[in-house]
FIFILUM-48699 format. One record per residue (C-alpha): residue number from 1; residue in three letters; x, y, z. Coordinates in pm, 1 decimal, padded with zeros to 6 digits. Example, Ala and Ser with C-alpha at 12.3 -4.5 7.8 and 13.67 -1.06 7.14 Angstrom:
+-----+--------+----------+----------+----------+
: num : residu :       xx :       yy :       zz :
+-----+--------+----------+----------+----------+
:   1 :    ALA :  01230.0 : -00450.0 :  00780.0 :
:   2 :    SER :  01367.0 : -00106.0 :  00714.0 :
+-----+--------+----------+----------+----------+
END
This chain:
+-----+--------+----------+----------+----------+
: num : residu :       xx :       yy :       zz :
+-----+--------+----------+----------+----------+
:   1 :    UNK :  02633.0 :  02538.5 : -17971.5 :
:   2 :    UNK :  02446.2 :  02798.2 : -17703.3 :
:   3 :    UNK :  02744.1 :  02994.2 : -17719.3 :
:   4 :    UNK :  02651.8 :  03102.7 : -18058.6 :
:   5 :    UNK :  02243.0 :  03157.0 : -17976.0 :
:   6 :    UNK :  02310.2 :  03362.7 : -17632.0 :
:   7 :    UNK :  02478.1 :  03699.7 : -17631.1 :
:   8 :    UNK :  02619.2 :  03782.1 : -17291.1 :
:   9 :    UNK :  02305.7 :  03982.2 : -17215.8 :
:  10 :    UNK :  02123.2 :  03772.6 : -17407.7 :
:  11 :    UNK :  02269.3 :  03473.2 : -17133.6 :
:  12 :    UNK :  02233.4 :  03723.0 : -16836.6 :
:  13 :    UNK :  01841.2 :  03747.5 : -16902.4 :
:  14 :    UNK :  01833.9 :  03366.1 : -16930.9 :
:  15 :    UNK :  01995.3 :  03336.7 : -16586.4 :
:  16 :    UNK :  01736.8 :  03598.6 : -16402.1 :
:  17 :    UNK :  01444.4 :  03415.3 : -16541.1 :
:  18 :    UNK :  01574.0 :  03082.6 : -16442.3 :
:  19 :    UNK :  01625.5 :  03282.0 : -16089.4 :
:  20 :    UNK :  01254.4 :  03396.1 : -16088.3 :
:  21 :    UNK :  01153.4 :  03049.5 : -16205.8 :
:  22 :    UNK :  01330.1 :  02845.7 : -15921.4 :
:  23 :    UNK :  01201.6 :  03146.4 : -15647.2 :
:  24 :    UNK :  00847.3 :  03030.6 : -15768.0 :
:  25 :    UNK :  00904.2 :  02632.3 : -15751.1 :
:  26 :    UNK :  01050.1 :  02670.8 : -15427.8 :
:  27 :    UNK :  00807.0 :  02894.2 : -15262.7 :
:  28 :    UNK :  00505.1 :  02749.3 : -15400.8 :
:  29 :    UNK :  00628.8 :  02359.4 : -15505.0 :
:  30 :    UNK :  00600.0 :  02197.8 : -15829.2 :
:  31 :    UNK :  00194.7 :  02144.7 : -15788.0 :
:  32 :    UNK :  00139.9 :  02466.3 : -15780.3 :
:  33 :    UNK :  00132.8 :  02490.8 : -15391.2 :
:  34 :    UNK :  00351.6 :  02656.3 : -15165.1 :
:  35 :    UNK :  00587.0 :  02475.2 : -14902.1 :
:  36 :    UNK :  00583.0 :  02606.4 : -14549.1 :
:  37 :    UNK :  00809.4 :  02527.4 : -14284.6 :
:  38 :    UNK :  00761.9 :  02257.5 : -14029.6 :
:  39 :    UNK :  01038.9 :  02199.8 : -13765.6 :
:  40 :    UNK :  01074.8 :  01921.9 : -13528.8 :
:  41 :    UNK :  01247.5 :  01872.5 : -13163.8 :
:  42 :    UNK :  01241.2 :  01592.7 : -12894.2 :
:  43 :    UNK :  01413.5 :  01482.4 : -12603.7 :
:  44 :    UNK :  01470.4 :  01156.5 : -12470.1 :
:  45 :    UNK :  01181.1 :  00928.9 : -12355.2 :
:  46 :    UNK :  01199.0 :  00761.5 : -12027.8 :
:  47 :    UNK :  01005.0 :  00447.2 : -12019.9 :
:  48 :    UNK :  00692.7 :  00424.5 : -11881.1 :
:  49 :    UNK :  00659.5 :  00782.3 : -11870.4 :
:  50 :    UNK :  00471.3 :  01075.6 : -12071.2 :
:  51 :    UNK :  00664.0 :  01183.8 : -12361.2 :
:  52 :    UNK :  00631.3 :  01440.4 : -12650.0 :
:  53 :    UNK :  00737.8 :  01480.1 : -12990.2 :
:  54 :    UNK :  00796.7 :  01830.3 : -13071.9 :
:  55 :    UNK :  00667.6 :  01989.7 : -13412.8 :
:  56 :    UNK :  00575.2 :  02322.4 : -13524.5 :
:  57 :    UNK :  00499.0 :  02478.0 : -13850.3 :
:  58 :    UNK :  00365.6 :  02794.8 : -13973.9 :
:  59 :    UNK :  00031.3 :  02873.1 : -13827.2 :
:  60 :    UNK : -00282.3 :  02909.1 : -14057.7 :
:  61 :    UNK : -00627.0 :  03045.6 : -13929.0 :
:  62 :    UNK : -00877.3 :  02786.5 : -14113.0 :
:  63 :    UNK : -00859.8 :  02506.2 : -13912.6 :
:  64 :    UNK : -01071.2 :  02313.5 : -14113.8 :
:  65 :    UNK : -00772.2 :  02302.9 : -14349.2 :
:  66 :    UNK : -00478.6 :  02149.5 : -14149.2 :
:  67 :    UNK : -00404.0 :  01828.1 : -14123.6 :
:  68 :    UNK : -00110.1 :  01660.2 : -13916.8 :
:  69 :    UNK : -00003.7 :  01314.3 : -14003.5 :
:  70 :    UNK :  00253.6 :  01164.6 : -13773.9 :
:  71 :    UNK :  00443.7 :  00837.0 : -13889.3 :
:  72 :    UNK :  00733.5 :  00640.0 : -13791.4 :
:  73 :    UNK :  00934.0 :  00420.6 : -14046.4 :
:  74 :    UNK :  00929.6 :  00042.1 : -14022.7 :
:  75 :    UNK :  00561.0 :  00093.9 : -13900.5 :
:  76 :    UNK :  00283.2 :  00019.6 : -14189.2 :
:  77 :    UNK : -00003.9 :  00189.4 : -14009.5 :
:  78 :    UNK : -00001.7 :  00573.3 : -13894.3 :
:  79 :    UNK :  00121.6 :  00662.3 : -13535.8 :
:  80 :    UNK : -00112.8 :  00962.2 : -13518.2 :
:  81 :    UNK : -00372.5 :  01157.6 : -13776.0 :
:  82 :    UNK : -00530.7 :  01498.2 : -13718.1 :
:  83 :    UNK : -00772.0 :  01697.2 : -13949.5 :
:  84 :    UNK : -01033.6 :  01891.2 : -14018.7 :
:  85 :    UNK : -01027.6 :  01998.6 : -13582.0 :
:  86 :    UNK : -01052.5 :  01603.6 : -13503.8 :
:  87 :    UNK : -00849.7 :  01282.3 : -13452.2 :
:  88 :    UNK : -00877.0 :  01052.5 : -13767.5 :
:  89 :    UNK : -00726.1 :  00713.5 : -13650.8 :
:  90 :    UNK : -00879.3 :  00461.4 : -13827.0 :
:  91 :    UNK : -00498.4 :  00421.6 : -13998.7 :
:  92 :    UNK : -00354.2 :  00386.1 : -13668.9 :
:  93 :    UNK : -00130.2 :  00122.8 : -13626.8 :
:  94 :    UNK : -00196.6 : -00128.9 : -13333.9 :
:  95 :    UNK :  00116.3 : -00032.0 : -13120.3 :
:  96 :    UNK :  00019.1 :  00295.1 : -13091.2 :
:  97 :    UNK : -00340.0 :  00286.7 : -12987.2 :
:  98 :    UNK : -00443.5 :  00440.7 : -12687.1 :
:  99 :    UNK : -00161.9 :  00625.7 : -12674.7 :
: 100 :    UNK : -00116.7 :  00892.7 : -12873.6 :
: 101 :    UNK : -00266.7 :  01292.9 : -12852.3 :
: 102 :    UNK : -00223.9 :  01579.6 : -13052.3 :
: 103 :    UNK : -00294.3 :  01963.8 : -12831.4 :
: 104 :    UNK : -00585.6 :  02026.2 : -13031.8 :
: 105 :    UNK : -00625.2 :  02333.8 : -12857.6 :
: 106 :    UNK : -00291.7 :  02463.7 : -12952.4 :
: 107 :    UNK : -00296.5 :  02333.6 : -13323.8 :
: 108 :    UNK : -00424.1 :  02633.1 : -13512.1 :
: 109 :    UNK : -00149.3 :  02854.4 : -13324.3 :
: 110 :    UNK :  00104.9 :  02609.7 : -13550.6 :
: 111 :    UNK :  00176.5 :  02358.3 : -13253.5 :
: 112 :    UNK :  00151.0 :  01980.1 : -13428.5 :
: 113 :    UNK :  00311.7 :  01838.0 : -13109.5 :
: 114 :    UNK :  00234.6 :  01447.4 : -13051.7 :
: 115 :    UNK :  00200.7 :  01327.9 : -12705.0 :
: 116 :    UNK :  00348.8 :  01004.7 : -12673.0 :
: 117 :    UNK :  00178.6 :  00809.3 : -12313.5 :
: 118 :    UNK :  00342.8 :  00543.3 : -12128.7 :
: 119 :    UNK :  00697.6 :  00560.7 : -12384.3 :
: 120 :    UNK :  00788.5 :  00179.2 : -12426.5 :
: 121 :    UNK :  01138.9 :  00078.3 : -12508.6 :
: 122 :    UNK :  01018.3 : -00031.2 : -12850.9 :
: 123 :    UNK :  00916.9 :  00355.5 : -12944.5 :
: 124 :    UNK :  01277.0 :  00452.7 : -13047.8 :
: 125 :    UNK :  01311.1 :  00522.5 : -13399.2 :
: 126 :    UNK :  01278.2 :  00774.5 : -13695.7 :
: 127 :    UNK :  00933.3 :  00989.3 : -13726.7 :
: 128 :    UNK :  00798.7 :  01194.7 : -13965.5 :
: 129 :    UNK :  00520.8 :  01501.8 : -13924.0 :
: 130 :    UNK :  00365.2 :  01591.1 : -14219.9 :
: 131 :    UNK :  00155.3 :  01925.6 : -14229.0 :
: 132 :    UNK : -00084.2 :  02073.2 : -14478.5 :
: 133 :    UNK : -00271.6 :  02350.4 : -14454.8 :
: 134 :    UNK : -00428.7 :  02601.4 : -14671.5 :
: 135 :    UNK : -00093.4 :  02807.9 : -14718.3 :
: 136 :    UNK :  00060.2 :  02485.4 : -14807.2 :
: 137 :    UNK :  00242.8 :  02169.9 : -14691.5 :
: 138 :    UNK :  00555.4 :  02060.6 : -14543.0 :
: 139 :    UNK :  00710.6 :  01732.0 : -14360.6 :
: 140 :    UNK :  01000.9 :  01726.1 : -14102.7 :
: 141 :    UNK :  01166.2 :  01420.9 : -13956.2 :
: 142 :    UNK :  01374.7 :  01345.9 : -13588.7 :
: 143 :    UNK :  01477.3 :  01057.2 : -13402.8 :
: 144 :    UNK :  01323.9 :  00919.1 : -13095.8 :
: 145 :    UNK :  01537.5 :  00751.4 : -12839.9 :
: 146 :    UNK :  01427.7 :  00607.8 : -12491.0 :
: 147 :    UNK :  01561.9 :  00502.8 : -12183.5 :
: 148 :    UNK :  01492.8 :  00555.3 : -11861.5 :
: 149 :    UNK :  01696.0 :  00800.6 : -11627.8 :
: 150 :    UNK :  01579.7 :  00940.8 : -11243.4 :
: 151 :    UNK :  01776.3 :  01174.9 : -11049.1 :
: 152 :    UNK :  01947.2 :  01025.3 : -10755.2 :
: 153 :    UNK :  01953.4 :  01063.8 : -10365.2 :
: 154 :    UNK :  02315.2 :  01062.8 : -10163.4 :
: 155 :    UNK :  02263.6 :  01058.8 : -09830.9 :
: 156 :    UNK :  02513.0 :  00971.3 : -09522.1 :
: 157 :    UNK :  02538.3 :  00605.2 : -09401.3 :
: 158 :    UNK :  02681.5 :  00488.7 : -09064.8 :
: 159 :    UNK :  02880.4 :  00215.4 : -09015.0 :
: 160 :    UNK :  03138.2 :  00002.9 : -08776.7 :
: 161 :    UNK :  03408.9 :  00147.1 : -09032.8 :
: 162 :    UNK :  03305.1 :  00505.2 : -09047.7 :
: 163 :    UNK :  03083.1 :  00749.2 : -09220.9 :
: 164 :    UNK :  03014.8 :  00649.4 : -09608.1 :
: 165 :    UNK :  02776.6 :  00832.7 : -09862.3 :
: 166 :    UNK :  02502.1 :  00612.5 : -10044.8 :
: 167 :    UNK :  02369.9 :  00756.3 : -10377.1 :
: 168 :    UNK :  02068.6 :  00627.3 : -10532.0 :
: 169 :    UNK :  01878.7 :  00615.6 : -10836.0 :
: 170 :    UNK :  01563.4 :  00384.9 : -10924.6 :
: 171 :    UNK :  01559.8 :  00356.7 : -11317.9 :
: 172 :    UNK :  01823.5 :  00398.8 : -11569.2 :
: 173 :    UNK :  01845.9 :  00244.2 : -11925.5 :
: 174 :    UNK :  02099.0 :  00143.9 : -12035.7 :
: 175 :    UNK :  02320.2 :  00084.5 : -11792.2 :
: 176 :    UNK :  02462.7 :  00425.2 : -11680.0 :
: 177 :    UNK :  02821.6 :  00493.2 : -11547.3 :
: 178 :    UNK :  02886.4 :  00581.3 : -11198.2 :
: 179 :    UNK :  03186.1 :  00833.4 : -11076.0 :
: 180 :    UNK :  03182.4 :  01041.0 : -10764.2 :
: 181 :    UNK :  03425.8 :  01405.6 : -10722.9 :
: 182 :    UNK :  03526.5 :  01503.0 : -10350.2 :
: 183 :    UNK :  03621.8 :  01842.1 : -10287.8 :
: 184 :    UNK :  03753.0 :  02000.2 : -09897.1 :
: 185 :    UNK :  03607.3 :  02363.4 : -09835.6 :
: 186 :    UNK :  03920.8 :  02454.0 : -09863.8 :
: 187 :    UNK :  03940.9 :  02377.2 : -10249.3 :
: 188 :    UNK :  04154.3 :  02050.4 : -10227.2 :
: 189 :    UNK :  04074.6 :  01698.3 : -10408.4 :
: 190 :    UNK :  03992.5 :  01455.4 : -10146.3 :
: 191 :    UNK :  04079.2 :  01064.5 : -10270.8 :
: 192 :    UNK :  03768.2 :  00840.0 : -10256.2 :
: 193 :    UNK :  03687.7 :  00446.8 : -10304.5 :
: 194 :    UNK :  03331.4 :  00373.2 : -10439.0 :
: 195 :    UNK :  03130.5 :  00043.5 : -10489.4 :
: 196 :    UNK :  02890.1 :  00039.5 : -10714.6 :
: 197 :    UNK :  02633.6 : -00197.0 : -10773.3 :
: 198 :    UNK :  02331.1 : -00253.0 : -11071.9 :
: 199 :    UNK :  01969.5 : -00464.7 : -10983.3 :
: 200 :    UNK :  01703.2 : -00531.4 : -11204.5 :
: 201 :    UNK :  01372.3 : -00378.4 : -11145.3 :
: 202 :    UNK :  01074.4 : -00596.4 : -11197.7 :
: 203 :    UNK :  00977.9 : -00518.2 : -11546.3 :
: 204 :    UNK :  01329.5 : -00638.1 : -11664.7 :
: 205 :    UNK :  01421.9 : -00389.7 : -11854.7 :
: 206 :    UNK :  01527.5 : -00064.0 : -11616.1 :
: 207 :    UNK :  01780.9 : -00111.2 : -11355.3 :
: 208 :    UNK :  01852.2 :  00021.1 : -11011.6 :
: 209 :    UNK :  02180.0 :  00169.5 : -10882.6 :
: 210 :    UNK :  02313.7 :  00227.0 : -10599.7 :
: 211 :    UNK :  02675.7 :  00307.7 : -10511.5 :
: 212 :    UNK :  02846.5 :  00353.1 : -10208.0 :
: 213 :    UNK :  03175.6 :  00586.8 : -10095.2 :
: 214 :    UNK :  03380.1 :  00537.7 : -09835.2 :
: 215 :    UNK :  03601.9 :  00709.1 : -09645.4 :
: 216 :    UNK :  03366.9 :  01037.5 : -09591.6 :
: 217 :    UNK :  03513.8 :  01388.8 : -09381.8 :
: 218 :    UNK :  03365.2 :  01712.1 : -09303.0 :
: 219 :    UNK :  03350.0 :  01991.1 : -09439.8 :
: 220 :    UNK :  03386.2 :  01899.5 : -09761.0 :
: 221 :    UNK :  03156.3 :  01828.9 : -10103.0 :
: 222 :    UNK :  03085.6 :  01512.8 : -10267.2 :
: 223 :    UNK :  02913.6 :  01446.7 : -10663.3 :
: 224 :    UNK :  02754.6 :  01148.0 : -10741.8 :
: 225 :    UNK :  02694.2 :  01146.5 : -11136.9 :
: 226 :    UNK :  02539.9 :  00906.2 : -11286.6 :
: 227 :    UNK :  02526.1 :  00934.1 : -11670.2 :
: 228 :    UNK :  02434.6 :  00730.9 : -12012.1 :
: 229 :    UNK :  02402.5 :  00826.7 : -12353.1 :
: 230 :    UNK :  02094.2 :  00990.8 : -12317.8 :
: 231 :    UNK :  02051.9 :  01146.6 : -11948.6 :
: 232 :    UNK :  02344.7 :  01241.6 : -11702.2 :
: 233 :    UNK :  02209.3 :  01281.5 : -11306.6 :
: 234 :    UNK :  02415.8 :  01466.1 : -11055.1 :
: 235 :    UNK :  02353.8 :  01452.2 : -10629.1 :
: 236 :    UNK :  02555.3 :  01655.4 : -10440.0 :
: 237 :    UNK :  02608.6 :  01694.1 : -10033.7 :
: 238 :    UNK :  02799.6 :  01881.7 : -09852.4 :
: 239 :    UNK :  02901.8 :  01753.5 : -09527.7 :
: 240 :    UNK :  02961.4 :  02020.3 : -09263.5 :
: 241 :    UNK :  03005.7 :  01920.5 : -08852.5 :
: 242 :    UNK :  02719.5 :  02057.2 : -08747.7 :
: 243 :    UNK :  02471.2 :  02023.7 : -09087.3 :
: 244 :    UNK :  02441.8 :  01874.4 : -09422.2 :
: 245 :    UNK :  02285.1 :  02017.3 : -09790.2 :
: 246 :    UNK :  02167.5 :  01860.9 : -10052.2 :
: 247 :    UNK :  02086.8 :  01888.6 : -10435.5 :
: 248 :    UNK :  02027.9 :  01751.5 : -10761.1 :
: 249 :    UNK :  02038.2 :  01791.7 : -11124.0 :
: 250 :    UNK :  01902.6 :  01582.8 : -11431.5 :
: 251 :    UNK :  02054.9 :  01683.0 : -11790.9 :
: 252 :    UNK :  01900.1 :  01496.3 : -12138.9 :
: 253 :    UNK :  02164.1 :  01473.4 : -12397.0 :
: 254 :    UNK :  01913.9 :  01632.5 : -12729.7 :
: 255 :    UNK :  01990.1 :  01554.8 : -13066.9 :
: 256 :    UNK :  01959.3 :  01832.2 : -13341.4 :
: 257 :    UNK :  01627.7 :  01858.0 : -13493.7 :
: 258 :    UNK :  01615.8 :  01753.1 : -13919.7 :
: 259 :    UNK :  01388.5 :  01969.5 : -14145.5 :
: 260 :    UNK :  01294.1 :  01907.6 : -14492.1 :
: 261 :    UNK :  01076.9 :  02105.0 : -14675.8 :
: 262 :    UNK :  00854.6 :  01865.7 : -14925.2 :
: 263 :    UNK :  00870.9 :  02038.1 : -15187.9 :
: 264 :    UNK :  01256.5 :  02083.2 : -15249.8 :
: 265 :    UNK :  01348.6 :  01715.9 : -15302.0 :
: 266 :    UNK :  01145.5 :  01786.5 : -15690.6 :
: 267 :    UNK :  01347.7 :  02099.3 : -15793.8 :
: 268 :    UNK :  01681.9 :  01979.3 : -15676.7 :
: 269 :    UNK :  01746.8 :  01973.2 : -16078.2 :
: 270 :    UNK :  01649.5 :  02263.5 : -16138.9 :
: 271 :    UNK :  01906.9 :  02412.2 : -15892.5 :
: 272 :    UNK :  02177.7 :  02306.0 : -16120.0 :
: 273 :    UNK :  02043.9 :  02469.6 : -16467.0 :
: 274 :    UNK :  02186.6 :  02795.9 : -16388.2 :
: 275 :    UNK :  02566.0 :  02660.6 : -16337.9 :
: 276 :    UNK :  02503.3 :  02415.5 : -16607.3 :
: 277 :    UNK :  02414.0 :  02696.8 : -16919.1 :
: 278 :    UNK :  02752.4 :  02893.2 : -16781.3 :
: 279 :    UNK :  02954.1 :  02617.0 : -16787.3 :
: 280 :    UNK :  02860.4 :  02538.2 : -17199.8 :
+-----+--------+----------+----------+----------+
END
């Protein structure tokens, strides 16, 4: 039995070497090579649109050395390869090409940012950007979703039955929810009816909304928000007797960035050595 081989010093030395030993694996990796820390971030893409992949990692001076692979699972070829100061995308895979960019410019300051052109619906999914450099290597993953989302416009409408509000919006995927608050100046809740009503655009995918309340007064302050899963869109107007103010406000719902380091998933065994020689 170890009980009989290790003093307690004896089993106290053990543990700070086996301390020492899993500082070195986890700073430098089982190869030999240290990990270094790449972190990712997105928000919502809105279709047809520009949209950008956030990833960072600890900056490195030689250039020459790092190389940025981008790839997304389910996909056989590469969304995006950098290295060596150039684009390498002879890996590429077909859905991607054309529209992809690293800022090659801002690369050796530790930005491995993709730029993702004209997001399609199809884009959604998990990605992964891998970094090596001469300090080391490192991978982080996040999830892409897209949609589409625009801010909307509320203006007043006249009609044989009175003053009503119409609030706007071009593109939103999916379909969004539609509620509208009414406030007096005075503080009060004013009661509202509101129709709203959904069209498809012509690419058949993004629809356009448009919603109508009724029973508009002065001096008072109307909200039309317009939310889904991913964006939430606020108009407001305020309705005076002699003028009328506007504004609006888009908000993208973000999901926490994931971070692995590539070099932990081989020592996770080692972790346990420690507790495991205490507990015999």
């Amino acid at each position: 039995m170890l009980s009989f081989l290790f003093s307690p010093n004896s089993m106290t030395t053990v543990i700070i070497i086996l301390a020492a030993v899993i500082g070195l694996i986890i700073g430098f990796g089982v190869s030999g090579k240290r990990s270094i820390s790449v972190t990712t971030l997105t928000s919502p893409g809105n279709i047809g649109q520009r949209g950008i992949l956030g990833c960072t990692f600890e900056p490195d001076i030689q250039m020459g050395s790092i190389a940025i692979r981008w790839a997304k699972a389910g996909v056989a070829g590469l969304v995006h390869e950098f290295r060596g100061g150039k684009d390498h995308l002879q890996e590429q895979d077909a859905s991607f090409q054309g529209r992809t960019a690293v800022f090659a410019d801002q690369v050796i300051g530790g930005n491995a940012s993709l730029e993702l052109r004209d997001v399609q619906l199809s884009d959604a999914g998990t990605y992964r950007c891998s970094v090596t450099t001469a300090r080391g290597s490192g991978v982080a993953v996040l999830r892409y979703r897209t949609g589409a989302f625009s801010t909307p416009r509320v203006h007043v409408e006249n009609s044989s039955g009175g003053d009503m509000l119409q609030c706007e919006a071009p593109r939103w995927f999916p379909r969004p929810a539609v509620h509208w608050t009414a406030y007096s100046d005075a503080g009060g809740y004013l009661p509202h009816v509101a129709n709203t009503s959904y069209k498809l655009n012509a690419e058949n995918i993004t629809l356009k909304v448009v919603s109508f309340l009724h029973n508009v007064t002065a001096n008072a302050t109307y909200t039309c928000v317009i939310e889904n899963n991913i964006a939430k869109a606020t108009g407001n107007i305020k309705v005076t007797d002699v003028s009328i103010t506007r504004g609006t406000n888009l908000q993208l719902v973000n999901l926490n960035a994931e971070s692995v380091s590539s070099s932990l998933p081989a020592c996770h065994w080692v972790l346990l050595l420690p507790l495991y020689l205490l507990s015999i």
